[in-house]
VOKOL-805407 format. One line per 4 residues: number of its first residue (from 1); their letters; for each residue x, z, y of C-alpha. Coordinates in Angstrom, 1 decimal. Layout:
NUM = a = X:Z:Y | ...
***
This chain:
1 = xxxx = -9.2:31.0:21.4 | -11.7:30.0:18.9 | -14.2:28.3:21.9 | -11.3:26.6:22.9
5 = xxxx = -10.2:25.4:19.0 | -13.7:24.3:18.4 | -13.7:21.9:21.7 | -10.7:20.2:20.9
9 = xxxx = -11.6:19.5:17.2 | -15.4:19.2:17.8 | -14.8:15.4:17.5 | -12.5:16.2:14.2
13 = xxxx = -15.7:18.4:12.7 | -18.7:15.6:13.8 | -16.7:12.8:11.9 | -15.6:14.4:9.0
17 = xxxx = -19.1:16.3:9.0 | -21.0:13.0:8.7 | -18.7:11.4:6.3 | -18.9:14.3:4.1
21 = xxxx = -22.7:13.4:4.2 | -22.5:10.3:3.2 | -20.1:11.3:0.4 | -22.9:13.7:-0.8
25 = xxxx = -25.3:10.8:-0.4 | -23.4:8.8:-2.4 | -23.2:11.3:-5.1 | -27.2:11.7:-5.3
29 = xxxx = -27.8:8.3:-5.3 | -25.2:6.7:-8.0 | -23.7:9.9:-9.9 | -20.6:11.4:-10.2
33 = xxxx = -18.7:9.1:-12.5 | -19.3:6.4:-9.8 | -18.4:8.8:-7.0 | -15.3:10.1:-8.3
37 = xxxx = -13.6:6.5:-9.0 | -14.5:5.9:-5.2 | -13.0:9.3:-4.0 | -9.7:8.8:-6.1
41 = xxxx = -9.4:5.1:-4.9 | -10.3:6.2:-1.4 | -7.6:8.9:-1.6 | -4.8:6.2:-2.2
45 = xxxx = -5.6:3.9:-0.1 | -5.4:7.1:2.4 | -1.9:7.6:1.6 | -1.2:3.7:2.2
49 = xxxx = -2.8:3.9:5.3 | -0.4:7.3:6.1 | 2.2:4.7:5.4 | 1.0:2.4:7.8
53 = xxxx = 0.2:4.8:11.2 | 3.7:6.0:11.2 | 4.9:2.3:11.3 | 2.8:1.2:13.6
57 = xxxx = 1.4:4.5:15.2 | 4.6:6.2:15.9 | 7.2:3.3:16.4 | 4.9:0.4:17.0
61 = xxxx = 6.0:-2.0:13.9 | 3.6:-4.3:13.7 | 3.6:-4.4:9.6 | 2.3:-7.3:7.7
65 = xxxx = 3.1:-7.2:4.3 | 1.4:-4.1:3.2 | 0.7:-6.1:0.0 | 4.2:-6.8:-0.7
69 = xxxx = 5.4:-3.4:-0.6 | 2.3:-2.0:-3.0 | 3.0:-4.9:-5.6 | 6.4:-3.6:-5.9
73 = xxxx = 6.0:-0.2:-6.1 | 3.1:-1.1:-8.6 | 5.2:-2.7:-10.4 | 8.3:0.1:-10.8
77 = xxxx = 5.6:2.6:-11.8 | 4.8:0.2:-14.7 | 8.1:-1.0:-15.9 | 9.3:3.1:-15.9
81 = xxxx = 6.3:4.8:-17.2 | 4.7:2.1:-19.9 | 5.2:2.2:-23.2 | 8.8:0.9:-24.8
85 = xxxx = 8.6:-2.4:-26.1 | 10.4:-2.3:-29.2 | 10.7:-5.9:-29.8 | 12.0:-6.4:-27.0
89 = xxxx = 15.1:-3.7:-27.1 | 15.7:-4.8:-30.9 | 16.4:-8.4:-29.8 | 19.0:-10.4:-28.2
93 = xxxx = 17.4:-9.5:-25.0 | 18.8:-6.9:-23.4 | 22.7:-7.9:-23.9 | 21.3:-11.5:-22.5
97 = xxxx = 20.4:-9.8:-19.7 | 23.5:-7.8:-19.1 | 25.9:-10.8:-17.7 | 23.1:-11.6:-14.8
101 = xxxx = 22.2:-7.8:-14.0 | 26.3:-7.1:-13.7 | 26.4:-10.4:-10.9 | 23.7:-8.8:-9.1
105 = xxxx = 25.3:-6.0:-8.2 | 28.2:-7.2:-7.8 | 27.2:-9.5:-5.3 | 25.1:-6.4:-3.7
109 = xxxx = 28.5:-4.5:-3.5 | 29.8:-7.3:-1.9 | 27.3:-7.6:0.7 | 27.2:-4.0:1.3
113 = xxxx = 31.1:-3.8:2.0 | 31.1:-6.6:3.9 | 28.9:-5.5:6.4 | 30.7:-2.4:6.8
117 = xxxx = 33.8:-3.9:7.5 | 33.6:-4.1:11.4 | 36.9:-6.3:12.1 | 35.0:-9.3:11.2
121 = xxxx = 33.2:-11.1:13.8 | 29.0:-10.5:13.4 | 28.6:-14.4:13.1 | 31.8:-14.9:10.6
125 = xxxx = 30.1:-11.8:8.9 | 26.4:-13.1:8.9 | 27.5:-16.8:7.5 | 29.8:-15.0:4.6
129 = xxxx = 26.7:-12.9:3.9 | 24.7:-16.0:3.1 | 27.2:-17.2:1.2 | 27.7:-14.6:-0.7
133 = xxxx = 23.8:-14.4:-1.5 | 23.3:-17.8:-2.3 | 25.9:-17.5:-4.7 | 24.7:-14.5:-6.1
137 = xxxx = 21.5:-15.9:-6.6 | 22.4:-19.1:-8.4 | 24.3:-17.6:-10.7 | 21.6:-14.8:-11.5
141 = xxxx = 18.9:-17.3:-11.7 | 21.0:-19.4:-14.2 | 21.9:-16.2:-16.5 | 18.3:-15.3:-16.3
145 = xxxx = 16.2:-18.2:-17.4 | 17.7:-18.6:-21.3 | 17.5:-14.9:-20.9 | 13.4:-15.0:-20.1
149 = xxxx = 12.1:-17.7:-22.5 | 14.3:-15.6:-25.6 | 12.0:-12.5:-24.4 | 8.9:-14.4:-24.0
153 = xxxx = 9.5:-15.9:-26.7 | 9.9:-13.3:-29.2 | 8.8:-9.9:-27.4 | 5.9:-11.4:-25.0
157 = xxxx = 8.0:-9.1:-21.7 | 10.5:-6.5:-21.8 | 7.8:-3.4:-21.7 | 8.2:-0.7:-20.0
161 = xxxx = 11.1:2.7:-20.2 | 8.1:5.0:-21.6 | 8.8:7.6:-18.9 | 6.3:10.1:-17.4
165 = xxxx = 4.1:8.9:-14.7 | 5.0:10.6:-11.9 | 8.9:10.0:-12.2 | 7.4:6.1:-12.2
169 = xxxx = 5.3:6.9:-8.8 | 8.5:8.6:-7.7 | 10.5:5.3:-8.6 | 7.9:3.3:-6.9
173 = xxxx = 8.3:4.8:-3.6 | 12.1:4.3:-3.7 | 12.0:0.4:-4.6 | 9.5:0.3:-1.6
177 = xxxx = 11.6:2.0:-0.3 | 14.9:-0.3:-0.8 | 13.1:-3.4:-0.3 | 12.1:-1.5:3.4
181 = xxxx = 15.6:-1.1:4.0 | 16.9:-5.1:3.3 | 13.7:-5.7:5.1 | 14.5:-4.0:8.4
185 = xxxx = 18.5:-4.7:8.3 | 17.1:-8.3:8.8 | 14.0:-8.2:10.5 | 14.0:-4.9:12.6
189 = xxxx = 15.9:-6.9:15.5 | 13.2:-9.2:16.1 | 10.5:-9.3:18.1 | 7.1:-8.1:17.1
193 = xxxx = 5.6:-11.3:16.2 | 8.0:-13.0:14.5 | 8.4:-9.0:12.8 | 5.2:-9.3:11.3
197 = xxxx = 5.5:-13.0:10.5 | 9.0:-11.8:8.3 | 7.1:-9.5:6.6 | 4.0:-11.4:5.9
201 = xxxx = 6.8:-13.7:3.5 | 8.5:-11.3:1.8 | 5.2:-9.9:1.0 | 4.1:-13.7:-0.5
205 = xxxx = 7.7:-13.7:-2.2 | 7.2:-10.4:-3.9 | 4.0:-11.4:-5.4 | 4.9:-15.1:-6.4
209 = xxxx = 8.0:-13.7:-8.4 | 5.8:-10.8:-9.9 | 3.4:-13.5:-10.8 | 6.0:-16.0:-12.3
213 = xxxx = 8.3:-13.3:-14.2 | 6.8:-13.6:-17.0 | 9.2:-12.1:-19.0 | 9.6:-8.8:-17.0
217 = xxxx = 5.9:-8.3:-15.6 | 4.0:-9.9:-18.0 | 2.5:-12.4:-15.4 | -1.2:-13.3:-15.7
221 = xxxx = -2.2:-11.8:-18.8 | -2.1:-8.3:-17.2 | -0.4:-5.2:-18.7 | -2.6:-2.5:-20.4
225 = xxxx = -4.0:0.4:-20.5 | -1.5:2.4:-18.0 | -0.5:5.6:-19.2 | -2.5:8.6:-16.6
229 = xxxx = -0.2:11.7:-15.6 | -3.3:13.7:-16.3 | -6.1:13.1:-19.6 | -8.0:10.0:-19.2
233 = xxxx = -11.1:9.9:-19.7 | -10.7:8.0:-22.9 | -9.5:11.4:-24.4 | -12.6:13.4:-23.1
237 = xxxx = -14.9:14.3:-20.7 | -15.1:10.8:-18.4 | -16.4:12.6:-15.1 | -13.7:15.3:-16.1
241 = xxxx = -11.2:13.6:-16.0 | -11.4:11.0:-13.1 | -11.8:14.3:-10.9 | -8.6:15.6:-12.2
245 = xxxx = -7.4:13.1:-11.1 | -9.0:13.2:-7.9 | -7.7:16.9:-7.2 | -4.3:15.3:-7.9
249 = xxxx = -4.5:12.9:-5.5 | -6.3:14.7:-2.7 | -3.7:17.6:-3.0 | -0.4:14.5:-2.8
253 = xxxx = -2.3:13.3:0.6 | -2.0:16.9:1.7 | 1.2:17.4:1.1 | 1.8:14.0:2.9
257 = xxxx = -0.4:14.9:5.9 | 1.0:18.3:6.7 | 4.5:16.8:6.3 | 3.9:14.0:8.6
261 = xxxx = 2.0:16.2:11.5 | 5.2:18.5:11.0 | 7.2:15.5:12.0 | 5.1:14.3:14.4
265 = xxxx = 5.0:17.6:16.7 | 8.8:17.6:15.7 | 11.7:16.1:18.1 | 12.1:13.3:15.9
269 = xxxx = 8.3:12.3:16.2 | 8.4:12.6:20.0 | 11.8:10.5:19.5 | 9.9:7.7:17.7
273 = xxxx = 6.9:7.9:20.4 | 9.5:7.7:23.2 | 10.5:4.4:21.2 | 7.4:3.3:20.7
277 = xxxx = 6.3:3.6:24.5 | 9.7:2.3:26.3 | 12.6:1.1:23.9 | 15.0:0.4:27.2
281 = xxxx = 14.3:4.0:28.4 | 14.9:5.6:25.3 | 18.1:2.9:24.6 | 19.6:4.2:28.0
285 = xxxx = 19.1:7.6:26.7 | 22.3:7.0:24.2 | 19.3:6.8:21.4 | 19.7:4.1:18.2
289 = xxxx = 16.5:2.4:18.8 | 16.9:0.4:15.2 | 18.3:2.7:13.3 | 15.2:5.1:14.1
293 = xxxx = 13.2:1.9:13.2 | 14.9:1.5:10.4 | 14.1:5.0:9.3 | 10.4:5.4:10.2
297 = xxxx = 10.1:1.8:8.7 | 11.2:3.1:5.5 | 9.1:5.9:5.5 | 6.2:4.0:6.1
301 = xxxx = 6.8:1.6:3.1 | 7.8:4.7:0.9 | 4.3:6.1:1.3 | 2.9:2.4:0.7
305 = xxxx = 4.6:1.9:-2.6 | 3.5:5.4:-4.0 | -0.2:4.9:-2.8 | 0.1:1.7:-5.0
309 = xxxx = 1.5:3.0:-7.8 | -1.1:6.1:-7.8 | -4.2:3.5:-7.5 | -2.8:1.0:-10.3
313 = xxxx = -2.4:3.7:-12.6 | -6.4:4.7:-11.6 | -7.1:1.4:-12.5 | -5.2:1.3:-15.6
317 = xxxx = -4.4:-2.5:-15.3 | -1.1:-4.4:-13.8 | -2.2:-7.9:-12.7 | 0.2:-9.5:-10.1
321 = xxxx = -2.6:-11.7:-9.4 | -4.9:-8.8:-8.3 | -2.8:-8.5:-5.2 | -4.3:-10.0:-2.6
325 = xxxx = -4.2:-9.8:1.1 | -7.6:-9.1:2.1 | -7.7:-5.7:-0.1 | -3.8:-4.6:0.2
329 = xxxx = -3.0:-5.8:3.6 | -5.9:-6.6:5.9 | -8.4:-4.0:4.6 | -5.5:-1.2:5.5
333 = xxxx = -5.0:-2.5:9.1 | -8.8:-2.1:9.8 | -8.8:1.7:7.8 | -6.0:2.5:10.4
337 = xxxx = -7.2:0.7:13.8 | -10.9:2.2:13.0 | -9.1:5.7:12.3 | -7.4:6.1:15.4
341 = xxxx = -3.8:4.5:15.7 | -1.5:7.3:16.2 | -3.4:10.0:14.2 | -2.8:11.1:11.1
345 = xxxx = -6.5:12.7:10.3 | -7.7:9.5:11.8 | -6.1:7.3:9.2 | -7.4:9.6:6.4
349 = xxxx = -10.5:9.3:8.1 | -10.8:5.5:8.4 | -9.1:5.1:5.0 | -12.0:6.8:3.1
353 = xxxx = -15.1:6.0:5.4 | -13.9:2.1:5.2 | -13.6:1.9:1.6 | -17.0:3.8:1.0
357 = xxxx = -18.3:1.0:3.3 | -16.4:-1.5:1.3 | -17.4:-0.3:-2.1 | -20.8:0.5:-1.2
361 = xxxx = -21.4:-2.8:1.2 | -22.5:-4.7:-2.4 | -25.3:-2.3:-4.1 | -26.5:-1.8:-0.3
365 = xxxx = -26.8:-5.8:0.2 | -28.6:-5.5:-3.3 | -31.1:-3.0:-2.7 | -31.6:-5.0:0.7
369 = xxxx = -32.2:-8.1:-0.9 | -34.7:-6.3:-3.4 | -36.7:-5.7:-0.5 | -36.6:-9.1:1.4
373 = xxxx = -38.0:-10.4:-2.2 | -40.6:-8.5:-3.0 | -41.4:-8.2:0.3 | -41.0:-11.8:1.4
377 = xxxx = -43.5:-13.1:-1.8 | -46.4:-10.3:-0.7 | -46.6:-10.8:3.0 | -45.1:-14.1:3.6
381 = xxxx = -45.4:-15.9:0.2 | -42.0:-17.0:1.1 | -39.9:-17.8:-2.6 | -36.2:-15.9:-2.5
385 = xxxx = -33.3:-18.6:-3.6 | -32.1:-18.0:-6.9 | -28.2:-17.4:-6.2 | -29.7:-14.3:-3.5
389 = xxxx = -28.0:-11.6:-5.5 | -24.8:-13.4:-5.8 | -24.6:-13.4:-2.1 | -24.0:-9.4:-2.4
393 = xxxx = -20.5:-9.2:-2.6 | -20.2:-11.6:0.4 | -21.7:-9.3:2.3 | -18.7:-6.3:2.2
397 = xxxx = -17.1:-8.6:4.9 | -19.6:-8.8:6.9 | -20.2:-5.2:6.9 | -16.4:-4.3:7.6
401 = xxxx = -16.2:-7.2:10.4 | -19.8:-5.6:12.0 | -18.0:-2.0:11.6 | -15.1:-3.3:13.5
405 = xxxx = -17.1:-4.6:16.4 | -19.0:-1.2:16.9 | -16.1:1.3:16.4 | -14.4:-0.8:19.4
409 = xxxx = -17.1:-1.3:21.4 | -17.8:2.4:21.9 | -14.5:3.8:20.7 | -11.8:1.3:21.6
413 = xxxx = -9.2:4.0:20.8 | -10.6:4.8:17.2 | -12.8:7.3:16.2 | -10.0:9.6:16.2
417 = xxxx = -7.6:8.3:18.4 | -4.3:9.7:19.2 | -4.1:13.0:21.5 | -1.4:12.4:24.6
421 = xxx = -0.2:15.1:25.3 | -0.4:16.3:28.9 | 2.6:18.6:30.4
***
């Protein structure tokens, strides 16, 4: 039993085995403060990248705005756990704000009912929908803007609720959540490209109104220090405490893993796989091929908006600017790809050894170009340009773009790639 364990998880136990080595490396070489804020950060990156195989891994959603989902989940862990804003709430603010909030969801309602009501035709019902939201949307845009330059005006933003952290993290990953499900009433139908080309613009949307809202987020002149669910390291001990909050997040992405590979080995997972690998088969089969979609989508975007929130907090800073594609969209794909689509431990796996690679790509490149100079003046008299160490930071795309290229060229599947298995 054990012979036969240890030869179907010897590939499990080589990879992990070597990238706990590097980890230990890593630890010699720059410390344990440094080490520690790359664990944690690697750790919630893992849990975005959780977020992502299930979309893609298990029902083949091809998922483009990551970053969208992150910057709103971000942003609900902000606005429920930051500090109240007292200037704010003793204004006119908040009864400005009432009038526009009440529209809102009113016009929700009214969306909601009317696509419950089935007597209508789908076109009649799709054109009174976008009626009803342009409507809804003029009339909250124009109750809003006196509204936001009062606030701005004499609070700076409206703050935050001053609620724990971790009832923020949980809000986070039901606004990712919520914005899943609008996402995937719409966009679910479509095909894969024009899928990921949906979701590519309501991830620009999210962050261009994050960025603009001045009044609510706070816009380009940041929000902080985050309150930490744990002590920070302000209060103390500042190795203690960012591995506090390590163990915090390494136990969440447990919890997460076991549930998901629970799932997965479940009928529901072998439901979504069935999806996944033939949607007519599965359609003939009497299953709801979008409302499964729908389902697994919103998991997926769940776990994205709660690894967000859990790495802003880290960070202790909100800037909507900060989002960016390459780090919250692009960088997550490659974590997952290189992992092993499909697998859960390979998406851990990929998560944390791509973001060592991506952390560590600029001291590497720096120590490298150390060499070439001292060693380029003794042997070859050869004078290094002065903007050499700039070029450091370049190189972390490089190094990710040359770590693609291998991982496909000898494992095309990932280095954990998903297990078929055979009846």
């Amino acid at each position: 039993m054990s012979g036969s364990f240890l030869q179907k998880y010897s590939r499990d136990f080589v990879f992990f085995g070597g990238l706990l080595a590097i980890i230990v490396g890593i630890f010699l070489s720059q410390g344990s403060a440094y080490t520690s804020r790359m664990l944690v950060e690697a750790a919630c990156y893992a849990i975005i990248a959780l977020g992502l195989t299930i979309q893609w891994g298990y029902a083949g959603l091809f998922n483009i705005g990551i970053m969208g989902f992150i910057a709103a989940g971000s942003f609900m862990s902000v606005f429920v756990s930051f500090p109240v804003n007292d200037k704010f709430w003793n204004g006119p603010g908040p009864s400005m704000l009432v009038q526009p909030i009440l529209i809102l969801l009113i016009g929700i309602a009214l969306i909601v009912g009317l696509r419950k009501i089935k007597q209508i035709p789908q076109g009649l019902r799709t054109f009174l929908t976008i009626i009803i939201f342009a409507v809804t949307y003029l009339l909250v845009v124009a109750g809003i803007e006196p509204a936001a330059k009062v606030i701005e005006t004499d609070a700076g933003f409206i703050g935050g609720l001053g609620l724990p952290v971790f009832i923020g993290w949980i809000a986070a990953g039901i606004v990712a959540g919520l914005i899943a499900w609008f996402v995937g009433k719409i966009c679910l139908g479509l095909r894969t490209d024009y899928l990921a080309i949906a979701t590519l613009g309501i991830a620009q949307i999210i962050k261009t109104f994050l960025k603009n809202a001045d009044w609510l987020t706070n816009g380009t002149l940041t929000v902080s220090p985050l309150p930490w669910p744990v002590p920070k390291p302000s209060d103390g001990n500042f190795t203690e405490a960012r591995t506090i909050y390590f163990a915090m997040t390494a136990v969440v992405v447990i919890i997460i893993y076991m549930l998901l590979e629970r799932a997965y080995h479940a009928p529901w997972g072998r439901m979504m796989r069935a999806i996944r690998d033939n949607e007519e088969a599965a359609s003939s089969m009497g299953k709801n091929v979008n409302r499964r979609r729908l389902e697994i989508f919103i998991l997926g975007s769940i776990l994205m908006g709660l690894g967000g929130s859990m790495l802003i907090t880290f960070t202790g800073l909100f800037d909507p600017s900060g989002f960016i594609d390459l780090n919250h969209t692009f960088l997550i794909w490659v974590m997952v790809i290189l992992g092993g689509t499909g697998n859960n431990r390979g998406a851990i796996l990929g998560a944390i050894l791509v973001y060592i690679i991506w952390v560590m790509s600029e001291p590497m490149a720096l120590w490298l170009f150390d060499l070439v100079r001292v060693y380029g003046l003794e042997w070859f008299n050869w004078q290094a340009p002065g903007d050499l160490d700039s070029r450091a930071l370049q190189m972390r795309v490089f190094v990710i773009g040359l770590t693609i290229i291998l991982v496909l060229r000898f494992a095309p599947n990932g280095m954990l790639p998903e297990r078929i298995r055979q009846d």
